[in-house]
N, C-alpha and C positions, 0 to 999 in steps of 0.2 A: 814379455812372454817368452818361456823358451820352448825347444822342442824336442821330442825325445829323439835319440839315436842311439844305434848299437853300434857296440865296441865289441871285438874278439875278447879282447879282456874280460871283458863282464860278463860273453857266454861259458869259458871255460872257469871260472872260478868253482872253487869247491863249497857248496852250500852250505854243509857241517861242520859249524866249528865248536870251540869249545866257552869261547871269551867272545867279551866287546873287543877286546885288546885284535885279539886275531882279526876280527874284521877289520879293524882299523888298518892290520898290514897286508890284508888281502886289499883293500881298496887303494892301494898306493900305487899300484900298477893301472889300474882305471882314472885314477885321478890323471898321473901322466899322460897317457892314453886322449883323456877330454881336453886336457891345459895344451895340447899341442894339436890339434882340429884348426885347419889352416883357415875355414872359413871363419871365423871369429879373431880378428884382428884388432890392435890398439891402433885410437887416433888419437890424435893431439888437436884441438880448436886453442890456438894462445894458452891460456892459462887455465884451459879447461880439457879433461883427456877423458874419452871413450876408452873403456877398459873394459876385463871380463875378470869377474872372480869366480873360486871354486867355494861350496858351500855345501854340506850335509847335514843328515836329522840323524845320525848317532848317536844311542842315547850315549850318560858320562856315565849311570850305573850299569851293573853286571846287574844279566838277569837271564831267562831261560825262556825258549821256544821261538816259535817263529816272526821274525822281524825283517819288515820291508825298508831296506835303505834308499834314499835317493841321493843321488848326485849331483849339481846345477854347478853349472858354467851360466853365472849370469852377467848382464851387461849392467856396470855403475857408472855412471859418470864422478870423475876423481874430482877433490877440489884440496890443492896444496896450500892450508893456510895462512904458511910463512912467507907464501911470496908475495904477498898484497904491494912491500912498499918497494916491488920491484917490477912493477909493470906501469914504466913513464912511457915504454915503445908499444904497448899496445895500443890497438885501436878503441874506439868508444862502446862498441858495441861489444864487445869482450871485454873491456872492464866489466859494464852495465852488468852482464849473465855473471860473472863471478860474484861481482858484489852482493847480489839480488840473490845469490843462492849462499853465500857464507853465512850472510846476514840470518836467513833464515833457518840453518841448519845451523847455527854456532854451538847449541846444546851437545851435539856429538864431538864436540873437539873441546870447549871451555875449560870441563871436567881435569884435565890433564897440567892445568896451568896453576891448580889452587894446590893452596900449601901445610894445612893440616890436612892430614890426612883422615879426620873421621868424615870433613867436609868434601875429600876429594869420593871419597867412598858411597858418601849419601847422589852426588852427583851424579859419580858414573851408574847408580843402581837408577836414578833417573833418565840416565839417558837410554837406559837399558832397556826398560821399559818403553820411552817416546818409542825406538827405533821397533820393538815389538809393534806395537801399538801400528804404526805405519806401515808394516808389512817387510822389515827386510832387517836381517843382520846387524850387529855392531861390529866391525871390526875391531877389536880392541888393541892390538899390537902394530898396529898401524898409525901412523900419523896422523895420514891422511883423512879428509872427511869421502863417504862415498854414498852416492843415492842413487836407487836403482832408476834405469833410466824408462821407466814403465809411466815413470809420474807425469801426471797433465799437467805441472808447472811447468814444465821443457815447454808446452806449447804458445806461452805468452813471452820467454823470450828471443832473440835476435837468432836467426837460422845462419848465420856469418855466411851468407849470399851462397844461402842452400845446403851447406855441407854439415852444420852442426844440426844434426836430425835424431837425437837418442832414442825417439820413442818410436824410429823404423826400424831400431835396433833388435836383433832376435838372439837367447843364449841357446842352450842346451841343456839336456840332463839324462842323467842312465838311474834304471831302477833293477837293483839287484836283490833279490828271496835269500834272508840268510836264515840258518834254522839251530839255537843253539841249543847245545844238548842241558839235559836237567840233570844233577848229579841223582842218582838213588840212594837214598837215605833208609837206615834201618829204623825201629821204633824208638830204640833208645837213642839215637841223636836228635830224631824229631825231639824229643822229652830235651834234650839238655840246651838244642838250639831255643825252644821255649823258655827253658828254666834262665838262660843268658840273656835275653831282652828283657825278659822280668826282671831281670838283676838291674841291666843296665838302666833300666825306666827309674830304679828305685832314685829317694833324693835322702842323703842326711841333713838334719835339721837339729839346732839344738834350740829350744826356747828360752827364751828369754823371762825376767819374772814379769814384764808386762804382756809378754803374750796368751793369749787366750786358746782355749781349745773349743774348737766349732761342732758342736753336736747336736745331731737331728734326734725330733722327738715325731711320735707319729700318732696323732690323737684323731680319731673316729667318734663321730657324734650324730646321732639321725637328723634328720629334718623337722624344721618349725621346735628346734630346743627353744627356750626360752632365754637363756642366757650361757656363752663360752667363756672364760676367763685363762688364760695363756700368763703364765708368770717366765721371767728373765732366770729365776733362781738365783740371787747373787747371796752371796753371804753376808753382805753386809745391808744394814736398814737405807732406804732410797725411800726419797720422795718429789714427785714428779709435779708440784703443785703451782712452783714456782719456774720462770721463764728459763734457766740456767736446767734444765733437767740431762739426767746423769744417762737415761736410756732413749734410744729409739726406735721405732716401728717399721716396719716398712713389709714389704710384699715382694714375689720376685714379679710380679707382675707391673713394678714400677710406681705401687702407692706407698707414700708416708701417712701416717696413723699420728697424732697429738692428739692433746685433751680436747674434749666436747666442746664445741662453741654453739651450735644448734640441738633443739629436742628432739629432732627427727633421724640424729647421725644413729646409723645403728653400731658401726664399729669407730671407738675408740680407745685412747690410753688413759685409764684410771689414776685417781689421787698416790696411788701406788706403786704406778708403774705398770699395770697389768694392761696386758692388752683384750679389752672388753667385744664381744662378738656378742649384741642381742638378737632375738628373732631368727636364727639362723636360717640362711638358705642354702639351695643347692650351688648355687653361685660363688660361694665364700669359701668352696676347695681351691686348696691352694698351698705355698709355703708362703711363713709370716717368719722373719728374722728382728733378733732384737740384738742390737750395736750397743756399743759401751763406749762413752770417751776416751780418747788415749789418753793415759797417766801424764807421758811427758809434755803433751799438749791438749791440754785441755777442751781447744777451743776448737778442733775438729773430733771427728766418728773414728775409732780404729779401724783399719783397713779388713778383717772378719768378721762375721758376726759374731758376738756369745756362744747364740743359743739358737736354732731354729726348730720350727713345729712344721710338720708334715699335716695339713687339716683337708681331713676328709668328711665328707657330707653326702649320707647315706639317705635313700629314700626310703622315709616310714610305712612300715606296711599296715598301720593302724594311727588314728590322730583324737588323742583325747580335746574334747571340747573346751576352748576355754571361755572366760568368764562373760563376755558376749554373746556368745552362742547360749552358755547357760540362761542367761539372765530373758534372754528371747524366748529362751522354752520355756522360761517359769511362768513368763508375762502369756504367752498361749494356753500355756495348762491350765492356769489361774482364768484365763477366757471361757476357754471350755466349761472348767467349772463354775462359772456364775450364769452360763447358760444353760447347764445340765442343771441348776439347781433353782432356776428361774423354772424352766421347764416344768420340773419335779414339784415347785409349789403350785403352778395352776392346775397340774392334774391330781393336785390332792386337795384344791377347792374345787375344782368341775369335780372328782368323785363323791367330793362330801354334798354338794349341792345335788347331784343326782342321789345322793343315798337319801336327802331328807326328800326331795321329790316321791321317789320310790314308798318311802314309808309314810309319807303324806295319802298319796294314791292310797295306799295296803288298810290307811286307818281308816279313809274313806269308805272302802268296800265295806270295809269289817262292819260300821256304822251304819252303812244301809242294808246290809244283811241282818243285822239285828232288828231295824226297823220294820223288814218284812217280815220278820220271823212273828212278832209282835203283834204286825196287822191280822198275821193270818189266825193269831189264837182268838184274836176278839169276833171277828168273825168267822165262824166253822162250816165248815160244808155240810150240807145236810142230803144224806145219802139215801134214806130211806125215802123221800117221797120221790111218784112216780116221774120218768123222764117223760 
């Protein structure tokens, strides 16, 4: 751990500058300033040294406004790799700590010893990382290996009867406000510094005749279509029927598409090549890419696609019925109507049976009113004798 402290140097500095660069030579008086702070001393344990390095957050780009540097005077404990087959007069327990710490930090130093160079490169970018990763600096111009001595490994080995103690060790650090100025830019340099990245981002490219040109297509189709069909477009006749086929399918969402081996598949690639989309759903937006074997090698996919489709699936704001649903309505309608007509026969046998009731009663009356009509002429009332 370190601790902060003021330096004269670091109150009179000038806040405003113009560069990284300038901070860089404002902090060289502060750095000295820290590097010589008498409480912070090197010791020596055998083959192992208590030391203190200097280290900052500097960025390496130029950039503008305000930026907080710090300082650190930290405590490493040193390990000189080269002297291993020179320590026959140490004692046991300094060897022990050295070995037990080279061993295990060798990644920060191996790097240095390999001899092509794209393998020393990959190394020291790994080492770069380990020591990120751990908390603490690479020294790269340095020999030396160094770890800061904050690490709980210090506490499993040999204290050399008390004196080797790194992790009572304390450093230092100073935090200076630096504030860089932003240049002002009129409109038209804004425009030309734009028009310059543009430029620079551009790539020239010549093609080749086996390469392809990759172009999206962007197809819109409602919901519950009945059938999508997606072609490759190539110019020349393709047929997809056999195991060697010339196209493939695929989605960016990580599916391959081949021909049909189930009746239930809704999406697959046709005797033609086409890539078949039945039943659509809202699910099946997406982009779908179709690859073409490379010329020269047959036996892999070219590294672009052909052709891609942008497919979108719109929700229908109307769904014609199809032939189940129809087939349901007919079998109802045709219901209703043998009940509406079943109906309709017994109320036109209950009406004809009341009608012949009705005229049966009607003939009846008529027949005994004639009958009294009859009784009454045979015998007549006789009006004239007295009551």
């Amino acid at each position: 751990m370190n601790d902060e402290v003021q330096l004269v140097s670091a109150k009179r500095v000038h806040a405003d500058v113009e560069s990284v660069k300038q901070i860089r030579e404002l902090q060289k008086e502060i750095e000295f300033d820290l590097e010589n702070l008498r409480d912070y001393q090197t010791e020596i344990h055998g083959p192992l040294t208590i030391t203190y390095r200097l280290h900052d957050n500097i960025p390496s780009d130029s950039l503008c406004g305000s930026i907080r540097v710090r300082l650190d005077r930290t405590c490493f404990v040193r390990i000189n790799p080269d002297i291993q087959t020179q320590m026959h007069y140490e004692d046991e327990e300094a060897k022990f700590n050295y070995l037990i710490l080279r061993k295990a930090f060798d990644f920060l130093e191996s790097w240095r010893s390999v001899v092509l160079s794209s393998e020393m490169k990959s190394r020291l970018q790994l080492a770069r990382s380990q020591s990120r990763d751990l908390g603490f600096p690479l020294f790269e111009n340095d020999t030396d290996i160094y770890l800061p001595c904050r690490f709980s490994l210090f506490q499993q080995l040999f204290t050399l009867d008390n004196k080797f103690l790194p992790l009572q060790k304390r450093g230092a650090f100073v935090i200076v406000d630096y504030h860089i100025k932003c240049p002002e830019l009129d409109p038209m340099e804004l425009i030309n510094m734009a028009l310059e990245r543009d430029v620079g981002k551009m790539k020239a490219a010549i093609l080749g005749v086996d390469d392809t040109r990759y172009m999206k297509l962007e197809n819109v189709v409602m919901e519950d279509t009945k059938e999508v069909r997606l072609s490759c477009r190539l110019t020349r006749s393709i047929d997809c029927r056999y195991n060697m086929k010339p196209v493939l399918w695929r989605s960016t969402a990580g599916q391959t598409f081949g021909r049909r081996t189930m009746l239930n598949e809704r999406i697959y690639m046709s005797g033609t090549c086409e890539l078949v989309i039945q039943a659509v759903e809202r699910n099946d937006s997406g982009i779908y890419q179709c690859f073409i074997r490379d010329p020269h090698n047959p036996a892999v996919w070219h590294r672009t696609p052909k052709l891609a489709y942008r497919l979108r699936v719109e929700k229908a704001n109307y769904k014609l019925p199809d032939w189940n649903d129809m087939l349901i309505g007919l079998f109802v309608l045709t219901g209703w109507s043998i009940c509406i007509l079943v109906l309709w026969i017994i109320l036109l046998i209950f009406n004809q049976q009341v009608h012949l009731n009705a005229m049966a009663v009607a003939k009846a009356r008529q027949n005994r009113n004639r009958e009294m009509a009859g009784i009454a002429t045979d015998f007549p009332v006789d009006t004239e004798s007295p009551v």
